[in-house]
C-alpha positions as CSV (number, residue, x, y, z in Angstrom):
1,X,146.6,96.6,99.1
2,X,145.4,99.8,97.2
3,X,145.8,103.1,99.1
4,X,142.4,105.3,98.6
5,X,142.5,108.9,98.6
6,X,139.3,110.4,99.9
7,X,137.5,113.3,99.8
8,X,134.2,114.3,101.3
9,X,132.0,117.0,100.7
10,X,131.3,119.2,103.4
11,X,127.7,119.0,104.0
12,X,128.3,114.9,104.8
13,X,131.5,115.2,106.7
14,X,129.6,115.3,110.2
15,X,128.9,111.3,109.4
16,X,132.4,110.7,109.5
17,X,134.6,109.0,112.3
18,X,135.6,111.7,114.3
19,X,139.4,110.8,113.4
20,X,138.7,111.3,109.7
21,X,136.4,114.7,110.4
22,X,139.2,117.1,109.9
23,X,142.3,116.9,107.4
24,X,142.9,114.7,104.6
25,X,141.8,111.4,104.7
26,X,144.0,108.0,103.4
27,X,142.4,104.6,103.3
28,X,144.2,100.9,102.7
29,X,141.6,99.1,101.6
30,X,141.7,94.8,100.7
31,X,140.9,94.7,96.6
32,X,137.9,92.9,97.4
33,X,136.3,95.9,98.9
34,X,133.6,97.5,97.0
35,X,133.1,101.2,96.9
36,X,129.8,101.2,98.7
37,X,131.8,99.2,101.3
38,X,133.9,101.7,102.2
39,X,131.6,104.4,101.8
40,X,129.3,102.8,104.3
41,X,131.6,100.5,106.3
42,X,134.7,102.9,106.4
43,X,133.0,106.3,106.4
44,X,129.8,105.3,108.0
45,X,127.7,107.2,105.4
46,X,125.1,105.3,103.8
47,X,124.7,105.3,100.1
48,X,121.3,106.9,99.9
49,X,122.9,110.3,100.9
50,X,126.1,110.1,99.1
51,X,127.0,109.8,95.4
52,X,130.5,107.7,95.1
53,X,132.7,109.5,92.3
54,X,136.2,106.9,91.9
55,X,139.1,109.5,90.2
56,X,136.7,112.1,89.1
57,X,133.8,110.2,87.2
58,X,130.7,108.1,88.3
59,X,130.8,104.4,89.9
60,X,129.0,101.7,90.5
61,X,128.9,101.6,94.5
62,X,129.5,97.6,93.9
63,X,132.9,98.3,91.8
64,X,136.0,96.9,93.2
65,X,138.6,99.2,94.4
66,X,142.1,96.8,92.7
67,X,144.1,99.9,92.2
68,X,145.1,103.2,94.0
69,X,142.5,105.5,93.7
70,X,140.5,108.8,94.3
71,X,137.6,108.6,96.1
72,X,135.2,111.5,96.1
73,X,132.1,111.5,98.6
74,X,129.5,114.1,97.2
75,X,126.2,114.7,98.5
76,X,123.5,113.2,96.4
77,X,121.9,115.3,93.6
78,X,118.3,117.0,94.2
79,X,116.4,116.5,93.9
80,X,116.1,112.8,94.8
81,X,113.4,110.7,93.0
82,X,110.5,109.4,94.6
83,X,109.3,106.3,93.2
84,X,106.2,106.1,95.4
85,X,105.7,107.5,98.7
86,X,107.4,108.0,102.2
87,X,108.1,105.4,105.3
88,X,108.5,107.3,108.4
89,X,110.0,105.9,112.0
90,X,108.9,106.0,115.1
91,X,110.8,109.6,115.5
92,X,108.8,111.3,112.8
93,X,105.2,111.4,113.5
94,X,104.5,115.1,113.4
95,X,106.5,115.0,109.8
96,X,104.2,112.4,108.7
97,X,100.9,114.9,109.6
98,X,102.6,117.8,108.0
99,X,103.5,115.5,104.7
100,X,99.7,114.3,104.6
101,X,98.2,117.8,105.1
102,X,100.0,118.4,101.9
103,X,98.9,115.5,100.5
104,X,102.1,113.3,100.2
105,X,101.8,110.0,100.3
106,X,103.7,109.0,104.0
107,X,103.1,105.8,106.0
108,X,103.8,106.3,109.3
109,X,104.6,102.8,111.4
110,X,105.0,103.5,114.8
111,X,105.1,100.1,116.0
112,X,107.5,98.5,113.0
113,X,111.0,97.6,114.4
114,X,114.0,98.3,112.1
115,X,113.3,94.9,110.1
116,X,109.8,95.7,109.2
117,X,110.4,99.3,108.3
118,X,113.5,98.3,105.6
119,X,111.2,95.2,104.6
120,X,108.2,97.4,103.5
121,X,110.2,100.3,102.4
122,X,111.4,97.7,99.5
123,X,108.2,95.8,99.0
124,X,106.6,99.2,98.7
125,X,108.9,101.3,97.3
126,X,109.0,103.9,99.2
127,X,111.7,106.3,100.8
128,X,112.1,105.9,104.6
129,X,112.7,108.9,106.2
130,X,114.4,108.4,109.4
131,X,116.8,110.0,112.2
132,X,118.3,106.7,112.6
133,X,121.4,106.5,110.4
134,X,121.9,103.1,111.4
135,X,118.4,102.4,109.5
136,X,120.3,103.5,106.4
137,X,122.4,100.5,105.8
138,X,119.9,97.9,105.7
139,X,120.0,96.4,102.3
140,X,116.0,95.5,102.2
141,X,115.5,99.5,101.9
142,X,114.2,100.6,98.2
143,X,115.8,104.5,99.3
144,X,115.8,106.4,102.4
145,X,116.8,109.7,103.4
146,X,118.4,110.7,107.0
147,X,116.1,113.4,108.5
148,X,119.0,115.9,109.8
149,X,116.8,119.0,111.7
150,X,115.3,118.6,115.0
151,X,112.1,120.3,115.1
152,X,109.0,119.4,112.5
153,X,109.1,123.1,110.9
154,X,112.9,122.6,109.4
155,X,112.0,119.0,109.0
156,X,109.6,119.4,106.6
157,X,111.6,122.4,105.1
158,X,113.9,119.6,104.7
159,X,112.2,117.2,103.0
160,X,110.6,119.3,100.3
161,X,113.7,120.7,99.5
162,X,115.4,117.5,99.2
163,X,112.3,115.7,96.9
164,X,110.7,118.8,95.3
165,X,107.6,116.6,95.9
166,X,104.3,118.0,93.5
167,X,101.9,119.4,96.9
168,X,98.0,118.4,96.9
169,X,96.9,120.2,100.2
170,X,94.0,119.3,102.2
171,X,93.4,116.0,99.9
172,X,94.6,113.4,102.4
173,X,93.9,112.0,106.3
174,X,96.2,113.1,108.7
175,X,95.3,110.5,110.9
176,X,95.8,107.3,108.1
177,X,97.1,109.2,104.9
178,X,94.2,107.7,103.3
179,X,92.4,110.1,100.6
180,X,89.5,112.6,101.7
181,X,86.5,113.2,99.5
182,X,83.9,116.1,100.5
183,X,80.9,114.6,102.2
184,X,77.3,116.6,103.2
185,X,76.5,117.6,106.7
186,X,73.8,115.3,106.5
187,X,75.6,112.6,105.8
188,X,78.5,113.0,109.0
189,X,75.8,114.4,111.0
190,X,76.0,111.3,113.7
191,X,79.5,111.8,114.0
192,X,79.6,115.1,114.8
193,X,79.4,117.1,118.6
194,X,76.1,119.4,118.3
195,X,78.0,122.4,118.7
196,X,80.1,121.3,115.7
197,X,76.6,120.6,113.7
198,X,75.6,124.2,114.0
199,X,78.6,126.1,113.5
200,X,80.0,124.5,110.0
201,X,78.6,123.3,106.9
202,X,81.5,122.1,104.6
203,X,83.1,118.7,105.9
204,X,85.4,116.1,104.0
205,X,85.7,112.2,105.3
206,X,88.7,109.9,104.9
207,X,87.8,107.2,102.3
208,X,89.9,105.1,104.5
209,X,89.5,105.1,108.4
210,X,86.1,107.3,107.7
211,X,87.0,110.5,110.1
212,X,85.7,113.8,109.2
213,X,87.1,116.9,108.7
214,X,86.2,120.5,108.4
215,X,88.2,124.0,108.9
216,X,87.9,124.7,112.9
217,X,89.4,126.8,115.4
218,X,93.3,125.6,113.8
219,X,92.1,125.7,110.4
220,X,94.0,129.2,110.6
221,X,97.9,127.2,111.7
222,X,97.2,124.5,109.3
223,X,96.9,126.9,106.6
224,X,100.0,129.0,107.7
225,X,101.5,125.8,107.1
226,X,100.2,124.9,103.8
227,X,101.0,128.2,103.0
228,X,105.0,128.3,103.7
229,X,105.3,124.8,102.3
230,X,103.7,126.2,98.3
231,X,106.0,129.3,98.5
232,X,108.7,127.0,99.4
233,X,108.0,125.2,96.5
234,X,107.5,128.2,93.8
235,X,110.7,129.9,94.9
């Protein structure tokens, strides 16, 4: 039975079994084992946020391991492609708003059990962001990424830093995601309060669900956070 060596970069080490979270760590592994096997199975950290190096160069997570061997965890490069949009769970529904009002592409299914959300994350696509590690192993998933911060500020800090994602502010619905094009005051006149009729002139309407928009009373925190997110992104 080969004996597997592994090392673990820091930043992923918190995923580990807490026996294997401090010191060296020594694996005996079957030969049929693959090394996204024991990545996932062994280490309990799912392939999207590792990159698998077997004696110091690149592998194939679905290589065998039929020798002894050194197996180096590192976290994945960034940043990470993103072939299409997000997926978000159930967890992440202020991250989904903040994504939109930048105009990223992010699906937000708060309804979708674990099958659906790995189902259409491969039918689609797209990267599911999610605080469910657990999430992370299903095999229907195109990519995903494991959300790590707790409040929706460092979240989306997160998420930009991790994707580099090109920013399109005040293009999409944050209700839908769907895109907004400007529409006249005449037109979204019987949709609007009277107040709201007399006070603004420039609106946009979502292409999708049909909701109107235009820059109220928290135009001023939506564009704090538009802000900090394109300063992010030109540092």
């Amino acid at each position: 039975m080969p004996r597997v060596a592994v090392e673990v970069a820091e930043e992923l080490r918190f995923l580990l079994p807490r026996r294997h979270r401090t010191g060296a760590i020594e694996l005996d592994v079957p030969s049929t084992e693959t090394v996204g096997h024991v990545v996932q199975s062994d280490l309990g950290i799912p392939l999207c946020e590792a990159e698998p190096l077997l004696d110091g160069g690149p592998v194939d997570p679905r290589a065998r391991l039929d020798r002894d061997a050194r197996l180096t965890v590192r976290e994945r490069p960034r940043p990470q492609p993103l072939r299409a949009g997000f997926l978000l769970d159930v967890h992440l529904g202020a991250l989904a708003r903040r994504l939109r009002l930048l105009g990223l592409d992010a699906a937000y299914s708060p309804d979708a059990d674990d099958p659906e959300l790995a189902a259409r994350s491969g039918a689609e696509q797209r990267v599911l962001l999610t605080r469910d590690r657990a999430l992370l192993f299903r095999g229907a998933l195109a990519d995903g990424a494991l959300v790590r911060a707790d409040g929706v500020d460092d979240q989306l800090a997160e998420v930009l830093d991790r994707f580099a994602p090109p920013l399109a502010p005040w293009t999409r619905c944050l209700r839908c995601g769907g895109p907004l094009a400007g529409a006249s005051a005449a037109e979204v006149a019987p949709l609007l309060e009277p107040g709201t009729r007399r006070t603004y002139t420039e609106f946009s309407r979502c292409e999708r669900c049909w909701r109107v928009y235009w820059r109220g009373a928290h135009g001023r925190r939506l564009e704090a956070i538009v802000d900090r997110a394109e300063r992010r992104m030109t540092r």
